[in-house]
VMD Tcl script that draws the C-alpha trace (Angstrom):
set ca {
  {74.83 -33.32 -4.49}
  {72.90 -36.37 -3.58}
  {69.76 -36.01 -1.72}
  {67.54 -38.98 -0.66}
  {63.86 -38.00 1.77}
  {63.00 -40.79 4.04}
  {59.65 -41.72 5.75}
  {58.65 -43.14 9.14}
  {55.20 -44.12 8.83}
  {54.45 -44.77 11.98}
  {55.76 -41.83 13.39}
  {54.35 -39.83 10.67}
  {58.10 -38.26 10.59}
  {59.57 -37.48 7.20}
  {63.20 -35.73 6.82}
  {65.45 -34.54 3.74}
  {69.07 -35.65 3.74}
  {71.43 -34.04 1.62}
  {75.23 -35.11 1.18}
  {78.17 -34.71 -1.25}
  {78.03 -38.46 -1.74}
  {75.68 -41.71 -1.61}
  {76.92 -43.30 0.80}
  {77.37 -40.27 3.50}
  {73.35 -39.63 2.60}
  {72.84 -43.30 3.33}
  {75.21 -42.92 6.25}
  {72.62 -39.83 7.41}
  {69.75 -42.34 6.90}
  {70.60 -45.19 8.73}
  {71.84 -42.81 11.76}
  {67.98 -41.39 11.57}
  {66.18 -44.38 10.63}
  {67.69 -45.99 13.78}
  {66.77 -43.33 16.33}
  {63.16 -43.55 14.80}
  {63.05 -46.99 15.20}
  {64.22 -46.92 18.77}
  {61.72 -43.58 19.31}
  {58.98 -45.89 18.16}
  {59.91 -49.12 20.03}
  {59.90 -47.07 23.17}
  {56.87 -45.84 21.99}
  {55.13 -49.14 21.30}
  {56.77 -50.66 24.53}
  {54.55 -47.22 26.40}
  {51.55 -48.12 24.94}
  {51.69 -51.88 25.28}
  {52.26 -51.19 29.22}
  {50.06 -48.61 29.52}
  {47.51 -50.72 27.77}
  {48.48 -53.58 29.93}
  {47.49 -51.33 33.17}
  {44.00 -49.76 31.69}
  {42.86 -53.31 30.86}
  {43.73 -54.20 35.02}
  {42.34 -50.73 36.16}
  {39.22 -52.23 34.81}
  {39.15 -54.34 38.06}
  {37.92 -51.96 40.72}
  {40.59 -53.21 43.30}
  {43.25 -52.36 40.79}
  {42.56 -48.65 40.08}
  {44.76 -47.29 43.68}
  {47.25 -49.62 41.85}
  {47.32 -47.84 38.94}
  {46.51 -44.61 39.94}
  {50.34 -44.89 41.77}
  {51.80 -46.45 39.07}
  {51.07 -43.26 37.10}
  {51.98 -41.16 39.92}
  {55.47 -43.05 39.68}
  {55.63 -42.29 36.09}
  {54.73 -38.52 36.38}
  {57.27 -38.28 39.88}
  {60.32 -39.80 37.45}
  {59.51 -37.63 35.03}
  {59.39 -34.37 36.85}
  {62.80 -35.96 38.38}
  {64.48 -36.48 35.15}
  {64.21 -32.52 34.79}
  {66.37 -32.39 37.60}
  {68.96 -34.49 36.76}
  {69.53 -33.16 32.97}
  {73.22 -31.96 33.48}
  {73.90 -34.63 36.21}
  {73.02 -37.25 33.74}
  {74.77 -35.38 30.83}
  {78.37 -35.21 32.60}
  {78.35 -39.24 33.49}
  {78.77 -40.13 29.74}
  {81.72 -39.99 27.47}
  {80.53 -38.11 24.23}
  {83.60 -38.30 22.17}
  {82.37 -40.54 19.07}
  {83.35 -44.25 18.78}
  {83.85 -44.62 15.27}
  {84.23 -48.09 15.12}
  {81.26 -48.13 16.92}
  {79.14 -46.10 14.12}
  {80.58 -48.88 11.51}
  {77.58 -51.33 10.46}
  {79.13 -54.73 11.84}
  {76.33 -56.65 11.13}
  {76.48 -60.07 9.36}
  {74.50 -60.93 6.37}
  {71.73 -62.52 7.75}
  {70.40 -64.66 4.57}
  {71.52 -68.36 5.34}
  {73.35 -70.27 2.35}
  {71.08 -72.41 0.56}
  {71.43 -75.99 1.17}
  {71.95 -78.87 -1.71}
  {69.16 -80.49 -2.33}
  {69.22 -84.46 -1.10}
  {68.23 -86.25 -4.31}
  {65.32 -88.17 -4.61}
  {66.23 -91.72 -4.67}
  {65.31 -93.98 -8.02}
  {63.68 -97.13 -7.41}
  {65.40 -100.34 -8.21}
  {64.59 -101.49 -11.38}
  {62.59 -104.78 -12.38}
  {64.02 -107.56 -13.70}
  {62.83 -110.41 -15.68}
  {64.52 -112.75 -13.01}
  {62.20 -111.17 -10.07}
  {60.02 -113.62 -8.41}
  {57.01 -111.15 -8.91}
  {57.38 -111.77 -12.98}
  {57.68 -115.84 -12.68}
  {54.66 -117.63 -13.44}
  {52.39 -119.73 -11.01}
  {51.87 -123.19 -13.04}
  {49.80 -126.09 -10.95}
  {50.29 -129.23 -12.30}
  {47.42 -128.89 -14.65}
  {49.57 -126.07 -16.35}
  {52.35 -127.80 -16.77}
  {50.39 -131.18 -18.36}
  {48.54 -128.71 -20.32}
  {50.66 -126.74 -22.53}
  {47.96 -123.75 -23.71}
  {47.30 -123.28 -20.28}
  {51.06 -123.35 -19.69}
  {51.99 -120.70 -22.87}
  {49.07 -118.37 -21.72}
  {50.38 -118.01 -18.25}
  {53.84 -117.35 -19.34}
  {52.70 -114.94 -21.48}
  {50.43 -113.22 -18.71}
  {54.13 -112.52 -16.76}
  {55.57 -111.16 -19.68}
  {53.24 -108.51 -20.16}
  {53.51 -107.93 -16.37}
  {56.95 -107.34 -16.35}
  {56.47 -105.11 -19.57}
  {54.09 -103.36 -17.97}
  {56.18 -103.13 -14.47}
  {59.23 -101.80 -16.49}
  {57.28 -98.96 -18.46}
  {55.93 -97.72 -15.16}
  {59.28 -98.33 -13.70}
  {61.10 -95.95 -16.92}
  {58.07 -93.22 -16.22}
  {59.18 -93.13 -12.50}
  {62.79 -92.95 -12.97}
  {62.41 -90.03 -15.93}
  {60.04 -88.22 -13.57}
  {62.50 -88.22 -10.29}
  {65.42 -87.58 -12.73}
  {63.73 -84.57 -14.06}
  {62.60 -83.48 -10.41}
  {66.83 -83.95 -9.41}
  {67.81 -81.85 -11.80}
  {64.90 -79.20 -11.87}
  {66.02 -78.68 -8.21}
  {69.63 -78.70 -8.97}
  {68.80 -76.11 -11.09}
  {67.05 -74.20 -8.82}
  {69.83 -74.48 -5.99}
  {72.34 -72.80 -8.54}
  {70.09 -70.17 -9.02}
  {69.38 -69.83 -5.43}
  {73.58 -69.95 -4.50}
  {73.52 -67.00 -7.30}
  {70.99 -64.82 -5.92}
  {72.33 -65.54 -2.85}
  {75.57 -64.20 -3.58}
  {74.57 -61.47 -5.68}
  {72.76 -60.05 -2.30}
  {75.52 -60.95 -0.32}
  {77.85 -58.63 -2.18}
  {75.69 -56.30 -2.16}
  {75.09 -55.98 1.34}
  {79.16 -56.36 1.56}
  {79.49 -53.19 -0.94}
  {76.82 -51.46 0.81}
  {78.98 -51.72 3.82}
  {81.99 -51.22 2.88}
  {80.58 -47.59 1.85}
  {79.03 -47.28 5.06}
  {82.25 -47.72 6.67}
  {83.49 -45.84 3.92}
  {81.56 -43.30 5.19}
  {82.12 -42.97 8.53}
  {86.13 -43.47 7.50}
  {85.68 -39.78 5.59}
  {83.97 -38.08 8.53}
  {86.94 -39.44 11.00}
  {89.26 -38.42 8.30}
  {87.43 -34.82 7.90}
  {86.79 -34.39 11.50}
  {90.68 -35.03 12.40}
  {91.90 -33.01 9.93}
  {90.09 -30.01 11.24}
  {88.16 -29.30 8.22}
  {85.48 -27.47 9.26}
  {82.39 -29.68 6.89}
  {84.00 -32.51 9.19}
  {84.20 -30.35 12.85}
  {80.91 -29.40 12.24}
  {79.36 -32.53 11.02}
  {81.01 -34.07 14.16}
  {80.02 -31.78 16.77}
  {76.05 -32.68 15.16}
  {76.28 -36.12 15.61}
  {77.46 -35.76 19.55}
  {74.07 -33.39 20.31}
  {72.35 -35.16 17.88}
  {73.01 -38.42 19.83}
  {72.53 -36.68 23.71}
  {69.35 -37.92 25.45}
  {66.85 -35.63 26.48}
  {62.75 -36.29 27.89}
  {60.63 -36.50 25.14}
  {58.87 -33.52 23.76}
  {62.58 -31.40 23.84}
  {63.22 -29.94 20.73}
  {66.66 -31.19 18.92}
  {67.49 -28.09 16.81}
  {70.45 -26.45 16.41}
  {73.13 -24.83 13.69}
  {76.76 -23.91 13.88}
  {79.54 -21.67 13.04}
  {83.19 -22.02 13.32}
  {85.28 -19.59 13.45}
  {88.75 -21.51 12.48}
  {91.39 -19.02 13.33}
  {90.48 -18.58 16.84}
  {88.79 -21.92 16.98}
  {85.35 -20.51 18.53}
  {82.34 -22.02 18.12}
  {78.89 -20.36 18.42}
  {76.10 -22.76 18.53}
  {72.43 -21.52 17.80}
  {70.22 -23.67 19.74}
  {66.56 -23.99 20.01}
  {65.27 -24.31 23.76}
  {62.13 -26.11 24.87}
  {58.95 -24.00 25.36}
  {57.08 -24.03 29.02}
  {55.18 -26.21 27.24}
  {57.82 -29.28 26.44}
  {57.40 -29.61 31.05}
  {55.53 -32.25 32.56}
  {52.42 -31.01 34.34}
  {51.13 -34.27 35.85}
  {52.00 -34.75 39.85}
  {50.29 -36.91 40.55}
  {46.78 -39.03 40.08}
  {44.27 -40.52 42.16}
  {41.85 -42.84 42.58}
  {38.43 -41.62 44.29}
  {36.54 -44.92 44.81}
  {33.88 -43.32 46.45}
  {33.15 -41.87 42.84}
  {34.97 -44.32 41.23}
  {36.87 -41.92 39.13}
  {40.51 -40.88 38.61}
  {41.49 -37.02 39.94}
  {44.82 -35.52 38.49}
  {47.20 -33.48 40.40}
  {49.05 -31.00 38.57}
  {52.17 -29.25 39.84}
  {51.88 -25.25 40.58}
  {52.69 -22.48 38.40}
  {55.68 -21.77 40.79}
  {56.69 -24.55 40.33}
  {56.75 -24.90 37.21}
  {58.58 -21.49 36.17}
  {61.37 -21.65 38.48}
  {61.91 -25.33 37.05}
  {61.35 -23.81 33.65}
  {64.54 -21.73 34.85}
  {66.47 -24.33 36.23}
  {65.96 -27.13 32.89}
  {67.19 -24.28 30.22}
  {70.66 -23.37 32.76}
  {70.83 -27.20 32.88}
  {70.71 -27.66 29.18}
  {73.30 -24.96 28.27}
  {75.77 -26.04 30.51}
  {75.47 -29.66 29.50}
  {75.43 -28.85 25.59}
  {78.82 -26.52 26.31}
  {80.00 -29.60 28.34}
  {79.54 -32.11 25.40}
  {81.29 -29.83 22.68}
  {84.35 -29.31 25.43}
  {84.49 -33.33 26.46}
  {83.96 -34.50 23.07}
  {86.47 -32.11 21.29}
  {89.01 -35.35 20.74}
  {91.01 -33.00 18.20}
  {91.90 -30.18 20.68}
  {89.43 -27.71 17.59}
  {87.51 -25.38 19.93}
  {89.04 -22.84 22.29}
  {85.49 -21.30 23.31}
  {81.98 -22.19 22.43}
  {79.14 -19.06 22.45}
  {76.10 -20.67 23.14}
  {72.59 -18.74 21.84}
  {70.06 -20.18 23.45}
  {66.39 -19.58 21.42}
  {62.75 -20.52 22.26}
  {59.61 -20.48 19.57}
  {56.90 -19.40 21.70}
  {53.14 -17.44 21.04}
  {53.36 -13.23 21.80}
  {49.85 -13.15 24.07}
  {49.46 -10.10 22.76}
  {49.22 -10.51 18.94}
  {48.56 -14.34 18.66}
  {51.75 -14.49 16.27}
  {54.86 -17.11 16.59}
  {58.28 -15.22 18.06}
  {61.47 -16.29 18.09}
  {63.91 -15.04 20.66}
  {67.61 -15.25 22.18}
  {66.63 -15.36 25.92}
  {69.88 -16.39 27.22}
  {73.48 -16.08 26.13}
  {76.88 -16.77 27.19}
  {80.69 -17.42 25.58}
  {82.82 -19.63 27.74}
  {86.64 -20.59 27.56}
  {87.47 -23.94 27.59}
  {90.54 -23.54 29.98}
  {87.54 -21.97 32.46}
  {84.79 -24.15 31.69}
  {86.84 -27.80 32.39}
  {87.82 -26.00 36.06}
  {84.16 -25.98 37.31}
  {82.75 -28.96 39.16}
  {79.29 -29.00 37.38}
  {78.65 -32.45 39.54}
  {78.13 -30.01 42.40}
  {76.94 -26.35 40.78}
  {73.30 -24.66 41.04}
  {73.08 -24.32 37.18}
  {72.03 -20.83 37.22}
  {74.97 -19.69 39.87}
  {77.11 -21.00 37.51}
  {75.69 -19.44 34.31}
  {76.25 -15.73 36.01}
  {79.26 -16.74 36.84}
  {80.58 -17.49 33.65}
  {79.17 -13.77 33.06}
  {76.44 -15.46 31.03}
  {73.43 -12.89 29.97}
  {70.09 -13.56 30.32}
  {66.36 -12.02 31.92}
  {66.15 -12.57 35.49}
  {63.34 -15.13 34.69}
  {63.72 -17.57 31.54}
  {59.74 -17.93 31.90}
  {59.29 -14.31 30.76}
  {61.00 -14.55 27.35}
  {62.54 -11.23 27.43}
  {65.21 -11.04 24.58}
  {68.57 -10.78 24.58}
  {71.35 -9.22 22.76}
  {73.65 -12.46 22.02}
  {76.96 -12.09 22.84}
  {77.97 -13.54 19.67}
  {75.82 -14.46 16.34}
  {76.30 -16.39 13.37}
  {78.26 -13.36 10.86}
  {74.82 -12.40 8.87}
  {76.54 -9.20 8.55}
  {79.32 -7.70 6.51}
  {80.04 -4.50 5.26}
  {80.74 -6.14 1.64}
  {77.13 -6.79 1.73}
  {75.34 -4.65 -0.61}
  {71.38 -3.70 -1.71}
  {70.11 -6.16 -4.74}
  {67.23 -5.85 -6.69}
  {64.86 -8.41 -8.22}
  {65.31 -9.77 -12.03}
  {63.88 -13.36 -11.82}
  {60.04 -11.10 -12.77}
  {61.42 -10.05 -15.72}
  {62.47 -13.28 -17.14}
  {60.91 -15.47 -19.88}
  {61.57 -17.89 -22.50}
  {63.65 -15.27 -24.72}
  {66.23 -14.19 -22.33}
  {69.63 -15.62 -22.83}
  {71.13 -15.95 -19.48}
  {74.94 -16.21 -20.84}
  {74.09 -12.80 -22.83}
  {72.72 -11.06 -19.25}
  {74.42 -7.89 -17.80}
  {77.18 -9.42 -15.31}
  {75.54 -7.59 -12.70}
  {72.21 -8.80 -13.54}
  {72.92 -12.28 -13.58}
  {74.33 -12.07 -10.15}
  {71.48 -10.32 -8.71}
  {69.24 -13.30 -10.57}
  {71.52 -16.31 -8.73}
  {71.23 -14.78 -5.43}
  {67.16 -14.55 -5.91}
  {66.64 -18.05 -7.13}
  {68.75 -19.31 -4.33}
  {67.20 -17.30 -1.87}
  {63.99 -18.66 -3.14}
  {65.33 -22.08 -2.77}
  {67.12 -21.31 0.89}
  {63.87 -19.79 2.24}
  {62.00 -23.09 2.59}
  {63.99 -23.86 5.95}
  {64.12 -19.99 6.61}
  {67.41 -18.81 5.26}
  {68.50 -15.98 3.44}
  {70.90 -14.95 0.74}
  {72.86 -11.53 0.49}
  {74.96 -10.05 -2.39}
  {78.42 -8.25 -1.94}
  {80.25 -5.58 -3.68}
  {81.77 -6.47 -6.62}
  {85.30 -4.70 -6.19}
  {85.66 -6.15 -2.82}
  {84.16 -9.76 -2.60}
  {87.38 -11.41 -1.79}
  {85.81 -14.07 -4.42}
  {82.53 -13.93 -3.19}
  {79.24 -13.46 -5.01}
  {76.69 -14.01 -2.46}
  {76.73 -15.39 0.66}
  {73.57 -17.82 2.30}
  {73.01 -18.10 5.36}
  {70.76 -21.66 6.00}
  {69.67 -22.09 10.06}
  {68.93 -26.01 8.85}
  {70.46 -28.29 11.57}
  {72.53 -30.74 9.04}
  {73.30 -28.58 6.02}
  {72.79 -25.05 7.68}
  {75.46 -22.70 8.02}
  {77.68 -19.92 6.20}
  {77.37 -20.92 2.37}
  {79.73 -19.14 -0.52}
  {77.89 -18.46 -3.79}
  {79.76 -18.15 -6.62}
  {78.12 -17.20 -9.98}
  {80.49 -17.29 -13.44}
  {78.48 -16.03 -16.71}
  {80.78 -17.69 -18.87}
  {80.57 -18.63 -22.35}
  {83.74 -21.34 -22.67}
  {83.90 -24.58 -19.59}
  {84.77 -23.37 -16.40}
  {88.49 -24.65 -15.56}
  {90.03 -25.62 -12.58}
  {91.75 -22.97 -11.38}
  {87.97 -21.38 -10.27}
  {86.81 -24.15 -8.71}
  {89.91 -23.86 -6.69}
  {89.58 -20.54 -6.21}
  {86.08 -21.39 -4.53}
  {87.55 -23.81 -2.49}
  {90.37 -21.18 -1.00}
  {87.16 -18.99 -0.57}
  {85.16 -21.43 1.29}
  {87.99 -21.81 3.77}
  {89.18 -18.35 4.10}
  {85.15 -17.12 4.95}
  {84.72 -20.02 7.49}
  {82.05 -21.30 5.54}
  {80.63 -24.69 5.54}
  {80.22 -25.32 1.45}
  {80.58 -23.48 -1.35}
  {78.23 -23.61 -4.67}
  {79.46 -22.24 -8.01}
  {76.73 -21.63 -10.61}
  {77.68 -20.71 -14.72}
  {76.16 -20.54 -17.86}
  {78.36 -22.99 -19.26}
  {79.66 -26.20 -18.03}
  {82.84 -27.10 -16.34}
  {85.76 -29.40 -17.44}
  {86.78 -33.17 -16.44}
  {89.45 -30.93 -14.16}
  {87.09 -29.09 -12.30}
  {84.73 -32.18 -11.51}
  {87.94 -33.84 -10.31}
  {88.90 -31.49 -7.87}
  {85.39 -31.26 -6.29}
  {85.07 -34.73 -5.67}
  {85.10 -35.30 -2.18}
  {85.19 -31.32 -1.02}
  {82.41 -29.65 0.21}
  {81.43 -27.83 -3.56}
  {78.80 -28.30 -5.58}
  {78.96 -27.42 -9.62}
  {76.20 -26.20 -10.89}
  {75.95 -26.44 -14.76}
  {73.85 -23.90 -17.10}
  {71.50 -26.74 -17.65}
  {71.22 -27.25 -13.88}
  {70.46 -23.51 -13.17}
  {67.56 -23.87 -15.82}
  {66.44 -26.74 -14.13}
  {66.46 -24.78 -11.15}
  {64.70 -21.51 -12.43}
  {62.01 -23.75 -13.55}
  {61.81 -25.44 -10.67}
  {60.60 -22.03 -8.95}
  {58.34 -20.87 -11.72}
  {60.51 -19.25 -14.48}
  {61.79 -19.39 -17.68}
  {64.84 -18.62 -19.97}
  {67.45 -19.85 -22.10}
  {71.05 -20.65 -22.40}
  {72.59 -19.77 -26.10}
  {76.32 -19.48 -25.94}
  {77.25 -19.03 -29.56}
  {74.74 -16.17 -29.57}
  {76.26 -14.46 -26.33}
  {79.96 -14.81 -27.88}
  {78.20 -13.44 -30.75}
  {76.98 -9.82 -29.20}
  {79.82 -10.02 -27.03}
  {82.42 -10.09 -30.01}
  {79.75 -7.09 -31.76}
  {79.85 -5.14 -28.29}
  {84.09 -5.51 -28.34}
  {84.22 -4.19 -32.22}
  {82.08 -0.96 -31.62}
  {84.44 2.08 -31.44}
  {84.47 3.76 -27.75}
  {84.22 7.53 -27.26}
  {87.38 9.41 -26.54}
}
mol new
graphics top color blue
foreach p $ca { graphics top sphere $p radius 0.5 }
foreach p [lrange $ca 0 end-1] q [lrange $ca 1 end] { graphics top cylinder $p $q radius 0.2 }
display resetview
């Protein structure tokens, strides 16, 4: 399981990606990297014009100016709410996947040779410069003559030892930048292939999600049907939250989805400028207003969510989509965060692509797909979904803590079997209840190969999760792991995790690889209890030990 956090500074935004492989994490990265860099651009570009305008509004004759410039701004805003499904139906939403393929070129330009210094010509004795000046008294006089013949000598000497120090010095120069270009054509290359590899498992990437997504597995339907909400446009402020689960043998969907707050609304109307007082007066819209818009945006939102999943669904995978719709507001009455189902509503897609939503009143056409909701969105009065994520099953039975009881002397591989399952589904529900989730045990005569089952509400890994849990003594084989993976399937669950004492064989690694399992070794689930605060031990000659002591003691009759 590969797991990489990234940071927007800026934005002060942090997120955890998790994925089966490097490159889909990276994959996950650069898809959220990008929309915070094009959050923050739009960001920047906001403040840079709204900067722009203060700096003008200092001018007394440009304050009516900008007074309706921001009463432009606030009247497209407050129009953009109505427009949310109209807007929403105008776009194709199936993915491009070539599109989600890095094309980019490596940017780095090739390093150019280097154009060789050029070596002076070299002196010669012949050179007029080195021939000596006689007058006639030099050449009557021979001493006179000698000495000034000497005199050019020594000045060609001297000319072609500072001639030999230039050459050596460019020559060295030549080939200390010769040297340097190699080494600049290899680190050039060596980045260039990089960025190549790193592509080519980008596209890699995106290749297995097509791949996944076409073959209706459900890790790929659901990883799929992300991306297109993930990638829908909606004002600022709008939660993006969400979690699915398929049901694959009647090809249903129900999609949990988190619904902006009152609060997410534009209030601004409009502003203006009193000059007499020389000060700015807001408008804001009426409380009238703003419920039965409150009304309209959420009956907007789920038919254009229900519309993406029915447009985008390439692969012919959903026959009916239940969408929950849920809002995180304050209870007045105790000061205390609630989180309710205020609307709900399951819709065939054989109805749903009949209906003209181009020319619908959103909530008409939410009672008339015998959707269920309050008779005013603004009240947040609960209701009973028509259809939940499965968080209950009769296999599920009462467990009871053992992680307490734990400490450095407790052999885990030695543990009562029923012990050791209680203890898996407590660490992991320790470890799932960071994002909210929960974990649940099932009978052991009937758990159709089930152990535990999580159930994780986070948006890219959430979902139905089979826990396995093998207290084994010799490698786990194959033949569980596929047994896992049949499980996984057959529960409509969106990974499966397999914990032992032990470790697992070349086999078993083999046919994970690629699947949407994770292994987790005996050394791993000590990691993991210490992660969360306890200790223990893994001995498994000592557990084959009692175990072979336990086997040899006679039974009563």
């Amino acid at each position: 399981m590969w797991r990489k956090t990234i940071y927007h500074r800026e934005l002060k935004a942090s997120r955890v990606l998790r994925g089966e492989t490097q490159a889909e994490v990276e994959f996950k990265a650069r898809l959220q990297l990008e929309a915070w860099s094009q959050k923050w651009e739009k960001i920047q570009q906001a403040d840079a014009k709204r900067r722009e305008s203060e700096k003008a509004a200092l001018l007394s004759f440009e304050q009516k100016e900008l007074a309706a410039q921001r009463t432009r701004e606030a009247q497209e805003k407050i129009a953009a709410l109505n427009s949310i499904l109209k807007d929403g139906i105008e776009i194709d939403h199936a993915l491009d996947w070539d599109s989600l393929k890095d094309q980019s070129s490596f940017s780095a330009p090739v390093p150019t040779w280097p154009v060789p210094e050029p070596i002076p010509r070299q002196p010669l004795p012949g050179d007029p410069a080195f021939e000596p000046m006689l007058s006639l008294l030099d050449r009557l006089m021979p001493s006179r003559r000698n000495r000034k013949t000497a005199d050019a000598v020594e000045k060609f000497k001297a000319e072609e030892r500072r001639w030999t120090s230039i050459k050596n010095e460019i020559e060295r120069s030549n080939e200390t930048a010769t040297q340097r270009y190699g080494s600049e054509v290899k680190r050039w290359q060596e980045q260039k292939e990089a960025f190549d590899q790193t592509q080519r498992q980008q596209h890699a990437a995106v290749q297995a999600y097509r791949t996944a997504y076409e073959g209706k597995e459900i890790r790929g339907l659901t990883e799929y049907w992300d991306l297109v909400l993930s990638r829908s446009e909606y004002p600022d402020g709008f939660p993006r939250s969400f979690c699915f689960d398929y049901l694959s043998e009647s090809k249903v969907l129900i999609l949990e989805y988190h619904l902006p707050d009152i609060s997410c609304l534009p209030t601004l109307k409009e502003l203006k400028y009193i000059a007499t007082r020389e000060q700015f007066q807001e408008v804001r819209v009426s409380d009238a207003w703003l419920n039965r818009t409150y009304d309209d945006v959420l009956y907007q939102i789920t038919l254009r969510t229900i519309y993406e999943l029915f447009q985008s669904d390439s692969v012919d995978a959903l026959t009916a989509v239940v969408f929950n719709g849920w809002v995180n507001s304050i209870d007045k009455s105790t000061g205390q965060e609630v989180n309710a189902c205020i609307l709900s509503v399951q819709v065939a897609k054989q109805e749903f692509t009949q209906i003209n939503l181009a020319n619908v009143e959103p909530k008409s056409c939410f009672k008339k797909l015998k959707g269920v909701s309050g008779s005013k969105l603004i009240s947040l009065n609960p209701v009973r979904p028509i259809l939940q994520l499965n968080k209950e099953d009769k296999r599920f039975v009462p467990s009871y803590e053992v992680v307490a009881e734990l400490d450095g002397s407790v052999n885990l591989a030695a543990m009562d079997w029923l012990d050791f399952e209680n203890l898996i589904r407590e660490i992991f529900e320790k470890e799932f209840s960071q994002n909210g989730g929960e974990v649940k045990i099932t009978q052991a005569s009937r758990d159709g190969g089930v152990d535990a089952i999580a159930f994780d509400p986070d948006p890219i890994r959430g979902g139905k999760i089979v826990i396995q849990a093998k207290r084994y003594t010799n490698p786990v084989g194959v033949s569980a792991v596929r047994d896992l993976f049949g499980t996984v399937h057959n529960e409509g669950a969106t990974k499966g995790i397999l914990v032992t004492t032990s470790d697992y064989g070349p086999d078993a690694y083999e046919f994970a690889k690629g699947k949407p399992l994770t292994l987790l070794s005996g050394s791993e689930l000590l990691y993991l209890l210490q992660k969360h605060g306890h200790r223990a031990r893994i001995n498994l000659a000592e557990a084959k030990r009692l175990f072979a002591e336990q086997e040899q003691v006679p039974r009563k009759p």
